[in-house]
C-alpha positions in Angstrom: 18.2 -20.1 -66.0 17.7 -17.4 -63.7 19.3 -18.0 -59.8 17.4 -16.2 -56.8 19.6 -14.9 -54.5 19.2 -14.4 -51.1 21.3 -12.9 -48.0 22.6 -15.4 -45.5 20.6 -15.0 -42.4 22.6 -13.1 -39.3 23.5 -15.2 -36.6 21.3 -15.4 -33.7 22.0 -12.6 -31.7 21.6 -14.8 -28.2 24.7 -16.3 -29.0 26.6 -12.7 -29.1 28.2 -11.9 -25.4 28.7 -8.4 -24.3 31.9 -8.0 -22.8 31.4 -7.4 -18.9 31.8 -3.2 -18.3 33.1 -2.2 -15.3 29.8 -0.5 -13.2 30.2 3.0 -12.6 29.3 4.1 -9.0 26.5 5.7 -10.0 23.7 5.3 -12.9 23.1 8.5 -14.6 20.3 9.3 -17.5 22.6 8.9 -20.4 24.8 6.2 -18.7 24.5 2.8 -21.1 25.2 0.6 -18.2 22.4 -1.9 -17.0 21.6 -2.4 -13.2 22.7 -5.8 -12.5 19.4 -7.6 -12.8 18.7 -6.5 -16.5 20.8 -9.1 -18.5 21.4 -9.3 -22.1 18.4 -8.7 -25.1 16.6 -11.6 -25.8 15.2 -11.2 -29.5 13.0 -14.2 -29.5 9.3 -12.9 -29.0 9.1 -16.2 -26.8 7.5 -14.4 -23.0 4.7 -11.9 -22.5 5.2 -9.2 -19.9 3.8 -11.2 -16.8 2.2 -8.5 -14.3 2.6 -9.4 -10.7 3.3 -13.1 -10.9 2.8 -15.2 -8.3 6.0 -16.8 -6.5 6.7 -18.6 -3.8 8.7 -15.8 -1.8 7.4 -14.3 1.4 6.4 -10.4 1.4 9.2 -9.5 3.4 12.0 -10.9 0.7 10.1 -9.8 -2.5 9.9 -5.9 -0.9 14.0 -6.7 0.1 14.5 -7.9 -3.8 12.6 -5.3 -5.1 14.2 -2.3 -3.3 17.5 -3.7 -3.9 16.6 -4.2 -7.3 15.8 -0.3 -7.1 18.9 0.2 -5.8 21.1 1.3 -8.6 18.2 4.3 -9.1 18.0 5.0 -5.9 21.5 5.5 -5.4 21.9 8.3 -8.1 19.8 10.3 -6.1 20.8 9.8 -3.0 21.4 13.3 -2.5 17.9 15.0 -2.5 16.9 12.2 -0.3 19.5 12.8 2.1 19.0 16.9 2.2 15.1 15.8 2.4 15.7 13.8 5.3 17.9 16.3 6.3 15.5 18.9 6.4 12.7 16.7 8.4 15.0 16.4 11.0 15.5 20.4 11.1 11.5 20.4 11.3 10.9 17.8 14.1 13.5 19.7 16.2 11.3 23.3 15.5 8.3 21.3 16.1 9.7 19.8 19.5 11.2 23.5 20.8 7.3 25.0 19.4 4.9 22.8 21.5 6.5 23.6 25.0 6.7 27.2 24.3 2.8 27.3 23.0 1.9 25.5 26.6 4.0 28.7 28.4 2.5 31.3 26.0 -1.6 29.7 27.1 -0.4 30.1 30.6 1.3 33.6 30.7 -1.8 35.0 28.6 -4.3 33.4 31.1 -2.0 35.0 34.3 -1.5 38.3 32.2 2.7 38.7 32.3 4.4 41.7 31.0 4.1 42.7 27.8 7.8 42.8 26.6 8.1 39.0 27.8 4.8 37.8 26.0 6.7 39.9 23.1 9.8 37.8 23.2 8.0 34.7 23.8 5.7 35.5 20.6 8.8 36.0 18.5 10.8 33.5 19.4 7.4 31.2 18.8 7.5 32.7 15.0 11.1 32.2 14.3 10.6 28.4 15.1 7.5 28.4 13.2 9.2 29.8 10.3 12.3 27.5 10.5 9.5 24.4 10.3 7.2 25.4 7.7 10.8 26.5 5.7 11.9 22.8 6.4 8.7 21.4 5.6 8.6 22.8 2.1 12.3 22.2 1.2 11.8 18.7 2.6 8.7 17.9 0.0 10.7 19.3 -2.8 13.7 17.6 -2.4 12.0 14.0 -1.8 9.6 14.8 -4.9 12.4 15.7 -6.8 14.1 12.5 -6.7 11.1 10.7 -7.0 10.6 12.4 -10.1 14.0 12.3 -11.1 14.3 8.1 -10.5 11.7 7.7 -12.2 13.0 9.7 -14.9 15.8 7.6 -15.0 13.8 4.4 -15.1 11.6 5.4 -18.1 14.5 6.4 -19.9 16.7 3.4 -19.2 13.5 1.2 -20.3 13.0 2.7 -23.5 16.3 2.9 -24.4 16.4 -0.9 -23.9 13.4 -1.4 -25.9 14.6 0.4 -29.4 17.3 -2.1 -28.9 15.2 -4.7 -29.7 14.5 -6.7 -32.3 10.9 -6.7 -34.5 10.1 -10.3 -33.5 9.6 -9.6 -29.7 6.9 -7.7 -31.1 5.6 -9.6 -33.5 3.9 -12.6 -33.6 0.9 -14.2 -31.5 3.4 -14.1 -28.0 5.0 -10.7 -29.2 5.1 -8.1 -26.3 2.4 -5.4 -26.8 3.5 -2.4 -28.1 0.4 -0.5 -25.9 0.9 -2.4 -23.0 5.0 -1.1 -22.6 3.4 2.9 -23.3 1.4 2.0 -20.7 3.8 0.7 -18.4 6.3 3.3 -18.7 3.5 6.3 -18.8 0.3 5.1 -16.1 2.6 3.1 -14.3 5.7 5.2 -13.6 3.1 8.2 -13.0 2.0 5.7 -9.9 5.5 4.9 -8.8 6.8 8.4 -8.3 4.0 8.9 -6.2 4.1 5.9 -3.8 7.9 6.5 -3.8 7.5 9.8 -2.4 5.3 8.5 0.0 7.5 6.1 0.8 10.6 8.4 1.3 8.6 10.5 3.7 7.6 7.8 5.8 10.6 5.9 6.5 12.6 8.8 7.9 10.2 11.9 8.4 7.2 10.6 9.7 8.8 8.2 12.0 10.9 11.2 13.6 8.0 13.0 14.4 6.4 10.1 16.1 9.2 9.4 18.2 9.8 13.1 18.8 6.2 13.2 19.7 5.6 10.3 21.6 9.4 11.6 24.1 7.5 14.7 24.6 3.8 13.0 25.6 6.5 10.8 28.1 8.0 14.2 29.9 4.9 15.6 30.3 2.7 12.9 31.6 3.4 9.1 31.4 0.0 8.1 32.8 -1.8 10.3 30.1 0.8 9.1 27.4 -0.4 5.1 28.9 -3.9 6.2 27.8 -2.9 7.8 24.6 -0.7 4.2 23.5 -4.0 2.3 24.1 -6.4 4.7 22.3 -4.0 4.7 19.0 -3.7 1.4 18.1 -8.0 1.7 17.7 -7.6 4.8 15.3 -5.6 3.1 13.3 -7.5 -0.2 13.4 -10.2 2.0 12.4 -8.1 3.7 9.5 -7.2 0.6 8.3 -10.6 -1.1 8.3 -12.0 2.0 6.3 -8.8 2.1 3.9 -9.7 -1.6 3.0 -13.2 -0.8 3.1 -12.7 1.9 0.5 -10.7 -0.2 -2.0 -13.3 -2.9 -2.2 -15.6 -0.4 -2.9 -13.7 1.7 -5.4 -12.6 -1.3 -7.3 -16.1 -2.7 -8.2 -16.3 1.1 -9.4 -13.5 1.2 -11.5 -14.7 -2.5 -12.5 -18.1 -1.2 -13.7 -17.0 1.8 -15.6 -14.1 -0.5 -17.2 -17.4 -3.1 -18.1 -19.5 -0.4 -19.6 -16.7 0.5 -21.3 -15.7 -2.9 -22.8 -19.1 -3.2 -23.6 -19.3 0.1 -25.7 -16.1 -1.5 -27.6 -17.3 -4.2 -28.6 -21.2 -3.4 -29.8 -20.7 0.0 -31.6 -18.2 -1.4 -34.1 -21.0 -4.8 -35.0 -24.0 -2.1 -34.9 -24.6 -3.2 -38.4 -24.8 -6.8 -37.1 -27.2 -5.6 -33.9 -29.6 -4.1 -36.6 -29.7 -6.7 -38.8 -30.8 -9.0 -36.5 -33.2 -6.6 -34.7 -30.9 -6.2 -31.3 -31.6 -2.6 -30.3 -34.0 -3.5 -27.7 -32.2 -6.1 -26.0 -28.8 -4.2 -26.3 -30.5 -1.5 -24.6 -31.6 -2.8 -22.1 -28.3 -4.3 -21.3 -26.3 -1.0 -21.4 -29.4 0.4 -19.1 -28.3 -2.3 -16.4 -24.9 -2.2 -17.1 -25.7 1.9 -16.6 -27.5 1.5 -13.8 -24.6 -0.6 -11.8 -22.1 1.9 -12.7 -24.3 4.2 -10.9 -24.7 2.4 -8.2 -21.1 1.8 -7.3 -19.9 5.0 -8.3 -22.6 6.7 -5.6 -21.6 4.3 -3.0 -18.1 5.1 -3.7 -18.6 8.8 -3.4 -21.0 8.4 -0.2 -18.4 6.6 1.2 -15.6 9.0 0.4 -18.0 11.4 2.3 -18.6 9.5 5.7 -14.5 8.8 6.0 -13.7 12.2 7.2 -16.6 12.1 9.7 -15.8 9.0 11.4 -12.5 9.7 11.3 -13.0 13.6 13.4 -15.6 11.1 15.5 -12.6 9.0 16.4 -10.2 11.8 17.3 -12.7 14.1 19.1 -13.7 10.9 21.2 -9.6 9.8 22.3 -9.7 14.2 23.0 -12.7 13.7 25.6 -10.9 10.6 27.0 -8.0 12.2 27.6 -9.3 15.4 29.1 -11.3 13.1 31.5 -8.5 10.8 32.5 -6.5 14.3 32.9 -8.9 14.8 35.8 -9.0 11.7 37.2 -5.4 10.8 37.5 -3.9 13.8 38.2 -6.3 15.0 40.5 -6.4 18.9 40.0 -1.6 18.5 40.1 -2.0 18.8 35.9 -2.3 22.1 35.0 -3.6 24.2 31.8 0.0 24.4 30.2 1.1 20.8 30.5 -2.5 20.0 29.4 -2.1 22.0 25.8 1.4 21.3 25.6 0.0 17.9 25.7 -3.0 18.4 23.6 -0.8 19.7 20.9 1.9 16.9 21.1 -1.2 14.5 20.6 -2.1 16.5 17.5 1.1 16.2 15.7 1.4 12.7 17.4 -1.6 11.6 15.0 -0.5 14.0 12.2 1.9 11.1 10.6 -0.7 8.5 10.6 -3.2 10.8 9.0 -0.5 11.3 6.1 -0.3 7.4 6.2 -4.0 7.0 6.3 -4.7 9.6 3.1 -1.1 7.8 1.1 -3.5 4.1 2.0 -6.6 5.9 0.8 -4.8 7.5 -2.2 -3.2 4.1 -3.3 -5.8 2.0 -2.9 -7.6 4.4 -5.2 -4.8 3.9 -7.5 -4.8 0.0 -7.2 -8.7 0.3 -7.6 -8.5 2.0 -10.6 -5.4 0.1 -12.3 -7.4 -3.0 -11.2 -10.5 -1.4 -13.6 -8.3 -0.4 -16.2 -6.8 -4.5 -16.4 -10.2 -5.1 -17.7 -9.7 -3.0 -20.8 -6.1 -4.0 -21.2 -6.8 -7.3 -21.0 -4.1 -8.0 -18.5 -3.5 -9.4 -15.0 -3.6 -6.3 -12.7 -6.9 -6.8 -10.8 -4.8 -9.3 -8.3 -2.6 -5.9 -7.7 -4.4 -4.5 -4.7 -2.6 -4.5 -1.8 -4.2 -3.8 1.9 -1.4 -1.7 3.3 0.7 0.7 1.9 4.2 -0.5 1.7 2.8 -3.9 0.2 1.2 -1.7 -2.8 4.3 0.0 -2.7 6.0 -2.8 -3.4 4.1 -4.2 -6.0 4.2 -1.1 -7.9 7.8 -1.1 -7.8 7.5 -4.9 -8.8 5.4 -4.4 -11.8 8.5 -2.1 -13.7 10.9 -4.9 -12.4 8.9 -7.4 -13.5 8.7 -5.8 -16.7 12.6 -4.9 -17.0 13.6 -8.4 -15.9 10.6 -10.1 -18.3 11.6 -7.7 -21.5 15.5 -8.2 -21.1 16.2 -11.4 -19.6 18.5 -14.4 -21.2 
């Protein structure tokens, strides 16, 4: 009689406990310790990776869970954010000593002065100039390179975790798609490092150089600076309104491509099926209209990529003739030439932050648009992932890597 032997099966590994390891200060690359909201493998394929799920909590709390969440990553690289931050402040402080002295230079070449002070007032105008475009550059590189570097980190730490799973949360009918993690720690991280850069420079540099701004438009003229706080608040409603009017757009774009698409996938491989029955003229047609409607929204995308920057020059050369008209009219003929440019060019770099804001919106919501296209080929949930201002998609893209750390790995 012959006896078929068989191993005993392991025990389940969800009744294993980890002993609890002491944190380390920081999280490094090849550091094995988990933030605190990964907990232990689960290695029953029994969840799907759920993509921006709906909850209960406001927006306020889920961006305060999901940057504290971000914390540990953040915190390994606090350094380049600090010297980035750092060197903002070095170039608000050139750009506030350069705007008074361009105001005296317009008046002492319009009275004619001597020629040794225009010299010195030239070259001390350079050095500052120098010292801000200097700060400027170090203060991009230092703030790209920890975006890049955390999420280094982060696509490290998650595919670490994932060899350390077992084949059944990949297997089976709820198994996590392998595709759909590549995509995750590839597209998505790609989108994260830049909407955390554009984060990190608006929380510190951009709102220095408003407020630096704003204290110089104060000194110079408070009535003026009254007229500029009313006309700002309509640029940026009008930002916003063609922001949001520019993702609608650009996601029934990326919708119609990511249609034709589908539809290419699933006719050419039944072609033999299409023929047999006699199809080609009606499957034709269909990819004619389908053609057609990708063409449509793609031109009315681009068209109104176009008309943005127009409006937009519209908008600032109109608050310009405003301003040089309530120059007149308040001060009456007591506001000269050099407080007008010095005021001029504080406006200028006044509305220099919210442009960067405005082309990070534009910029995302391109990015949402097209995630939101790609869903339909992926077959997930992303096309409710389009938010209307930019820390809210900022958030959400943060949310989607924590959703799928805290979905992969939990209990």
């Amino acid at each position: 009689r012959l006896l078929f032997l068989s191993p005993p099966f392991p025990p389940p590994l969800f009744h294993l406990r980890s002993a609890q390891k002491d944190k380390p200060k920081f999280l490094h690359i090849n550091s094995r310790w988990r933030p605190p909201f990964i907990s232990s493998l689960k290695p029953t394929n029994s969840i799907k990776l759920p993509l921006n799920a709906q909850t209960s909590q406001t927006p306020l709390s889920k961006a305060l869970e999901t940057l504290a969440k971000l914390k540990p990553f953040l915190q390994t690289n606090h350094q380049p954010i600090l010297l980035g931050w750092l060197c903002s402040s070095i170039s608000v402080f050139s750009l506030s000593q350069i705007i008074p002295r361009i105001g005296s230079l317009s008046s002492n070449l319009i009275n004619i002065v001597s020629i040794s002070k225009l010299r010195d007032q030239c070259l001390l105008l350079g050095v500052f100039v120098l010292v801000k475009l200097v700060a400027c550059y170090w203060q991009q590189a230092f703030l790209w390179e920890a975006s890049l570097r955390t999420v280094c980190q982060m696509r490290v730490f998650v595919f670490e975790t994932v060899l350390e799973k077992e084949l059944g949360f990949f297997e089976g009918s709820d198994g996590v798609s392998s595709g759909d993690i590549a995509y995750r720690i590839t597209a998505e991280a790609s989108d994260v490092a830049d909407t955390l850069f554009a984060l990190l420079n608006t929380i510190v540099p951009n709102m220095l150089q408003l407020f630096a701004m704003a204290t110089q438009m104060l000194v110079i003229s408070p009535s003026l600076s009254l007229i500029s706080a009313i006309m700002i608040p309509f640029m940026a409603l009008v930002i916003a309104y063609l922001g949001e009017k520019l993702r609608k757009i650009s996601k029934r774009a990326h919708l119609s491509i990511a249609t034709l698409a589908a539809y290419l996938n699933e006719v050419l491989p039944a072609i033999f099926f299409v023929k047999a029955n006699n199809g080609e003229l009606s499957e034709h047609a269909r990819f004619q209209r389908l053609a057609y409607t990708d063409f449509s929204r793609h031109l009315a995308k681009k068209k109104m990529k176009a008309l943005i920057p127009q409006i937009i020059q519209i908008v600032y050369f109109g608050v310009l003739c405003v301003l040089c008209v309530g120059s007149l009219v308040i001060s009456r003929g007591s506001f000269d030439g050099c407080s007008m440019v010095s005021f001029v060019t504080s406006l200028v770099f006044l509305v220099e932050p919210i442009q960067h804001f405005s082309t990070a919106l534009f910029k995302s919501n391109e990015e949402l648009a097209l995630r939101a296209g790609s869903s339909l080929l992926l077959k997930s949930a992303f096309e409710k992932c389009c938010g209307k201002v930019l820390l809210r998609s900022v958030f959400e893209k943060f949310e989607c890597l924590v959703l799928l750390l805290k979905s992969a790995f939990e209990e």
